[in-house]
C-alpha positions in Angstrom: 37.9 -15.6 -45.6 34.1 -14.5 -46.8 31.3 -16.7 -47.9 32.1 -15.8 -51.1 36.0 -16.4 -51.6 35.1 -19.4 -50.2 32.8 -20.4 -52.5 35.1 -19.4 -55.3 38.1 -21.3 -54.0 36.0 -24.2 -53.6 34.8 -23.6 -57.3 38.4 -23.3 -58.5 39.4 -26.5 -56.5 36.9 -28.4 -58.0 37.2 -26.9 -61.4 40.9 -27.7 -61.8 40.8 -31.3 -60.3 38.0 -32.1 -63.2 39.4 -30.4 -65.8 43.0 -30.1 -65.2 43.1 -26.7 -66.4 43.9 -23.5 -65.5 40.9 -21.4 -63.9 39.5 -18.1 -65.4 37.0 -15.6 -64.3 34.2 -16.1 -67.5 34.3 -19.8 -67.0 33.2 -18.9 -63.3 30.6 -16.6 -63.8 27.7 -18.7 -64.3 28.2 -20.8 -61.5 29.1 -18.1 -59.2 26.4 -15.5 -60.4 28.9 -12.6 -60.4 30.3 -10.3 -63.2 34.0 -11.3 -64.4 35.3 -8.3 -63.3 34.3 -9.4 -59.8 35.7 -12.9 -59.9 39.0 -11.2 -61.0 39.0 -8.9 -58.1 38.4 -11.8 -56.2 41.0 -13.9 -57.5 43.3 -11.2 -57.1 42.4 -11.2 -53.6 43.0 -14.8 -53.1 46.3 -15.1 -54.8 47.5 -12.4 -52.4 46.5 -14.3 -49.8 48.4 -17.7 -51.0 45.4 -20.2 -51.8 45.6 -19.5 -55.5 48.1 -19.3 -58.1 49.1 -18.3 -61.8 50.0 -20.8 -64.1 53.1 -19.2 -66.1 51.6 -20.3 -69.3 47.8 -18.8 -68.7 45.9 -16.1 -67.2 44.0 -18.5 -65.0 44.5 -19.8 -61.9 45.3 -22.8 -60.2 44.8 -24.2 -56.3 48.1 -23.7 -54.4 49.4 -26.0 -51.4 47.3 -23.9 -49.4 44.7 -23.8 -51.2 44.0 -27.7 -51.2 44.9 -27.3 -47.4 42.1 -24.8 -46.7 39.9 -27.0 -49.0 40.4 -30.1 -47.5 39.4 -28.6 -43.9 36.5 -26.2 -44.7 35.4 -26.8 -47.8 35.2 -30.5 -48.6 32.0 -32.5 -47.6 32.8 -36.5 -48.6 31.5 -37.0 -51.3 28.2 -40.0 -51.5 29.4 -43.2 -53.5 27.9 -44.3 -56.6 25.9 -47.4 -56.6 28.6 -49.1 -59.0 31.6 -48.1 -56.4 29.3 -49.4 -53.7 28.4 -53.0 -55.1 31.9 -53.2 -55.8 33.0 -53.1 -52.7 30.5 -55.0 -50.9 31.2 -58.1 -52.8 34.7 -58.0 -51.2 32.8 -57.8 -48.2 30.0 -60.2 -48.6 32.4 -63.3 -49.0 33.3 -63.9 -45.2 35.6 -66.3 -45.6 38.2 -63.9 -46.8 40.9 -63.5 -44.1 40.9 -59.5 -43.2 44.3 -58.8 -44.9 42.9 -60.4 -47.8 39.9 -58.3 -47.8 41.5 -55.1 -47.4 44.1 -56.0 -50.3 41.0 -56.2 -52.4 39.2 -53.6 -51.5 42.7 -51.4 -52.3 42.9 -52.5 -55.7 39.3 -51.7 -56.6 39.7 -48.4 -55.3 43.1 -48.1 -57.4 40.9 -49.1 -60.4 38.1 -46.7 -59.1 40.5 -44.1 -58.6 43.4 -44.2 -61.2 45.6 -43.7 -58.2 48.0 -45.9 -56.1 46.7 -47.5 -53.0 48.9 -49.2 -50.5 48.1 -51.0 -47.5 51.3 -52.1 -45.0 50.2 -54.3 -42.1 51.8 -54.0 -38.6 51.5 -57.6 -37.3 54.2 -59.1 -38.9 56.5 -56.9 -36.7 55.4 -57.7 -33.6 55.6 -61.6 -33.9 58.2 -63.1 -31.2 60.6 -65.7 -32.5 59.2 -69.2 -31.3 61.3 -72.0 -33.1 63.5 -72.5 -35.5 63.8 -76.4 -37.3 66.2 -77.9 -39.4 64.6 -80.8 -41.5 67.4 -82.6 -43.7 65.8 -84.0 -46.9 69.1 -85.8 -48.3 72.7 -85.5 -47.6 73.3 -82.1 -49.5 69.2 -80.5 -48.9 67.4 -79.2 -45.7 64.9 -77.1 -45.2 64.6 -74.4 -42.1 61.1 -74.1 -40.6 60.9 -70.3 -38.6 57.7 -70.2 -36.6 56.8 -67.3 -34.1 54.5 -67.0 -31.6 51.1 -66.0 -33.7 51.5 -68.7 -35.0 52.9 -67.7 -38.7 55.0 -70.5 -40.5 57.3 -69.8 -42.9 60.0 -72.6 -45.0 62.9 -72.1 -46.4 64.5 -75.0 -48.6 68.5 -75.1 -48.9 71.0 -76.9 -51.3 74.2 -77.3 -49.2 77.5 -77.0 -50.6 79.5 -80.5 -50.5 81.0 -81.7 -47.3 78.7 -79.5 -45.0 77.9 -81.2 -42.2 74.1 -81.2 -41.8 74.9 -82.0 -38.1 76.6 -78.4 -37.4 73.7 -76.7 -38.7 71.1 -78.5 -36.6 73.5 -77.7 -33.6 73.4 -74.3 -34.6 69.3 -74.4 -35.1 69.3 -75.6 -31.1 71.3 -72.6 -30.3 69.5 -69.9 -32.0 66.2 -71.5 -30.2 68.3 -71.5 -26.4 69.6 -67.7 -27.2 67.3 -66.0 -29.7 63.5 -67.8 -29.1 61.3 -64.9 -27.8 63.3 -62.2 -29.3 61.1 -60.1 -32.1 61.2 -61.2 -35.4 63.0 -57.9 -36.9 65.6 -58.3 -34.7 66.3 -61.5 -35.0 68.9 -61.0 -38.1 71.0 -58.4 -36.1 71.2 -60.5 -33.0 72.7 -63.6 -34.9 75.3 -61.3 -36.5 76.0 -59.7 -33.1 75.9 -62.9 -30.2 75.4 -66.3 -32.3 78.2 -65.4 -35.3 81.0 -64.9 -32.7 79.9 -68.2 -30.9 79.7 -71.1 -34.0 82.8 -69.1 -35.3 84.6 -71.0 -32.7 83.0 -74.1 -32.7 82.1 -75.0 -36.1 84.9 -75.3 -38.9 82.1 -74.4 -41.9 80.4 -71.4 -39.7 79.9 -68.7 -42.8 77.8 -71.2 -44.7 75.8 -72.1 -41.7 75.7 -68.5 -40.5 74.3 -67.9 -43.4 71.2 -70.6 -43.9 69.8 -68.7 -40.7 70.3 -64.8 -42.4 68.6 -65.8 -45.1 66.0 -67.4 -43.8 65.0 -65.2 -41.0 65.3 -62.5 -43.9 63.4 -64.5 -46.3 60.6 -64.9 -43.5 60.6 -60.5 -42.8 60.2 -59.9 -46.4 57.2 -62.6 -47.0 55.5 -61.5 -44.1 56.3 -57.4 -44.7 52.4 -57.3 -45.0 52.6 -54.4 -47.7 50.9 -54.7 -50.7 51.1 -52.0 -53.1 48.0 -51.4 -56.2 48.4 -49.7 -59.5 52.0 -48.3 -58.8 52.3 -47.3 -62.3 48.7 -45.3 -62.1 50.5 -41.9 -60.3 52.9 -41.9 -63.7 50.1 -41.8 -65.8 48.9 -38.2 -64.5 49.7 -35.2 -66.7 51.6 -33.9 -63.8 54.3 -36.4 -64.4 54.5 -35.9 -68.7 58.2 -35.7 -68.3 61.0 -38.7 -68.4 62.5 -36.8 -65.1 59.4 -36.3 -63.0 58.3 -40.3 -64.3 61.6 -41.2 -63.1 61.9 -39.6 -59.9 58.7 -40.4 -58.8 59.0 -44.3 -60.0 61.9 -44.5 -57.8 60.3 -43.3 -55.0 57.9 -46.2 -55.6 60.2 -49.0 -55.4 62.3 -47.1 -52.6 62.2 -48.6 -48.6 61.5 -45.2 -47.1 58.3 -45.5 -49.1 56.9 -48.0 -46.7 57.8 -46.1 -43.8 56.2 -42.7 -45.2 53.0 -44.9 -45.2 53.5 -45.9 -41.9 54.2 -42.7 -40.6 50.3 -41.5 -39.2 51.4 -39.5 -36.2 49.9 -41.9 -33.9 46.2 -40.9 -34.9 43.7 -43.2 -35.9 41.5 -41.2 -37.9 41.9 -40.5 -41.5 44.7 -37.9 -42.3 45.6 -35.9 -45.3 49.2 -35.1 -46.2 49.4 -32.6 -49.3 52.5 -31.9 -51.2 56.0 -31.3 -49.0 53.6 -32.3 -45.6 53.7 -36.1 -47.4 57.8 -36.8 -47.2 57.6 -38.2 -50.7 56.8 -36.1 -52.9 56.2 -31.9 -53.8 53.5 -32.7 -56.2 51.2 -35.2 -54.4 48.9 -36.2 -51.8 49.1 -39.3 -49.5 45.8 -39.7 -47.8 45.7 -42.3 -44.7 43.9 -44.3 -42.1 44.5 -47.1 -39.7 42.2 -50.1 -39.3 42.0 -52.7 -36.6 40.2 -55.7 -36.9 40.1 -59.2 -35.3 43.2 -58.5 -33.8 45.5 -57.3 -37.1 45.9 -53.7 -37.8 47.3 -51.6 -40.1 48.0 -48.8 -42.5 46.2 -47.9 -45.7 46.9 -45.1 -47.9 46.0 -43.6 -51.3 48.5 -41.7 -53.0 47.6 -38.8 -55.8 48.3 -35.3 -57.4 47.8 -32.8 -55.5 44.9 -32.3 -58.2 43.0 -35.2 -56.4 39.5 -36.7 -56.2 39.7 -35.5 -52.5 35.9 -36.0 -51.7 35.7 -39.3 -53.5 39.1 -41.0 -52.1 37.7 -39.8 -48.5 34.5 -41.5 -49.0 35.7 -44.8 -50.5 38.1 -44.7 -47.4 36.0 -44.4 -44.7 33.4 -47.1 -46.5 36.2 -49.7 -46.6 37.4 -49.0 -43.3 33.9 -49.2 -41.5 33.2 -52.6 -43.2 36.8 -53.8 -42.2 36.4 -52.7 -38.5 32.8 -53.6 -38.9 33.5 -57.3 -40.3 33.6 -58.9 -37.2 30.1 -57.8 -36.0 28.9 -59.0 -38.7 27.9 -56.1 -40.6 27.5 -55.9 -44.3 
């Protein structure tokens, strides 16, 4: 591609994310400094070549998937944040005694604000904690409450109202067990190994075992989904684009929200670290958007965070207010501000 079908794909890019319109040659001329027949022979040229495309109710174009792809990896130069975006960032950053979870939750739901798209973030610790303990704590005759604690050091309680005639002595027996058989095992498996080895075994031995069984599922389940670590901003901000004006396109795309392989599309980073840029079918959720992502460590947590947006996206902005967060998170510890 030339210097200037670059600079006119660029232009058109750039064009269409502001406006949201379809691209002709007269509106281009100006900026290009070329004759509208020129541009046209040069959009012809383009859209022959895949990185533009017509819109079937105009004569102008619009950026295809390729287009944004060649954009986003020649074209693009991150874009300098405006003193308002800054100062709202660094007061996240400026109260130290936010834990970094916290801070990164913030900082996602400014940038959703800054933005008007929807930021996620979806921790990986939580995962990797090894069962430590397990405690039953009676309250009365018919209440108890089960204490799960791993080996980070996260605590999470579960209170329970027992159904009549349940002997609170079978379920601590059965809390001992799960800590002889299951203690060290990691917390996401713990659920399918009580099905699979502790089920079978207080099946024989205790009379009430499916309401004891029980207390355990749900409390190892209640701990996964409290400590899931994903925090999703302005999920209703994506629906307000004008690429989803239709009830079917809201509706497909709302479900895809709320749905569980939308957590593991945003964990899914091909084991890079640096900030990647999924566009259209390349994000696994969805034909008409882009997922942009980056990993963060810091002070021993890590995790995912993600921005999700048309296609038709701030790409230089959302890059930039990325790669600010994600310096001060990594750069928290140090210190720096």
């Amino acid at each position: 591609m030339d210097e200037r079908k670059k600079e006119l794909l660029k232009a058109i890019v750039e064009n269409y994310v502001k406006t949201v319109k379809p691209v002709g040659s007269n509106s281009l001329c100006k900026k290009l400094k070329c004759s509208s027949a020129t541009i046209r022979n040069e959009m012809a040229l383009l859209e022959e070549m895949g990185y533009i495309e017509k819109n079937h109710i105009s004569s102008g174009r619009i950026p295809s998937e390729l287009g944004y792809k060649y954009y986003v990896e020649h074209l693009m130069k991150p874009k300098d944040l405006t003193g308002e975006d800054v100062l709202k960032l660094q007061q996240i950053f400026s109260n130290n005694e936010l834990k970094v979870n916290d801070a990164v939750t913030k900082c996602l739901e400014i940038i959703s604000d800054l933005t008007n798209y929807t930021s996620v973030v979806l921790g990986k610790n939580s995962m990797d904690n090894l069962l430590k303990q397990v405690n039953i704590i009676a309250l009365d005759e018919q209440k108890i409450v089960a204490v799960v604690c791993t080996d980070k050091g996260i605590v999470e309680n579960k209170q329970f109202l027992l159904p009549k005639d349940t002997n609170i002595e079978e379920v601590v027996k059965t809390g001992d067990m799960i800590n002889k058989m299951l203690v060290g095992t990691p917390i996401n498996k713990v659920s399918e190994k009580l099905e699979f080895e502790i089920k079978p075994i207080i099946a024989k031995k205790i009379k009430d075992y499916e309401t004891v069984y029980n207390i355990f599922y749900d409390a190892f389940n209640d701990f996964i989904h409290h400590n899931s670590n994903i925090h999703v901003s302005g999920r209703v901000n994506l629906l307000k684009e004008p690429e989803y004006d239709d009830a079917n396109s809201i509706k497909r795309i709302a479900s895809k929200l709320e749905d569980e392989s939308f957590k593991e599309m945003v964990n899914k980073i091909d084991g890079k670290e640096d900030l990647q840029i999924y566009i259209g079918k390349e994000s696994n959720f969805d034909n008409n958007v882009t997922v942009i992502k980056r990993n963060y460590k810091s002070g021993g947590e890590e995790g995912t965070i993600a921005i999700i947006g048309p296609k038709r996206m701030e790409y230089e902005r959302v890059v930039s207010l990325l790669n600010y967060m994600v310096d001060k998170i990594e750069g928290k510890d140090d210190g720096k501000q």
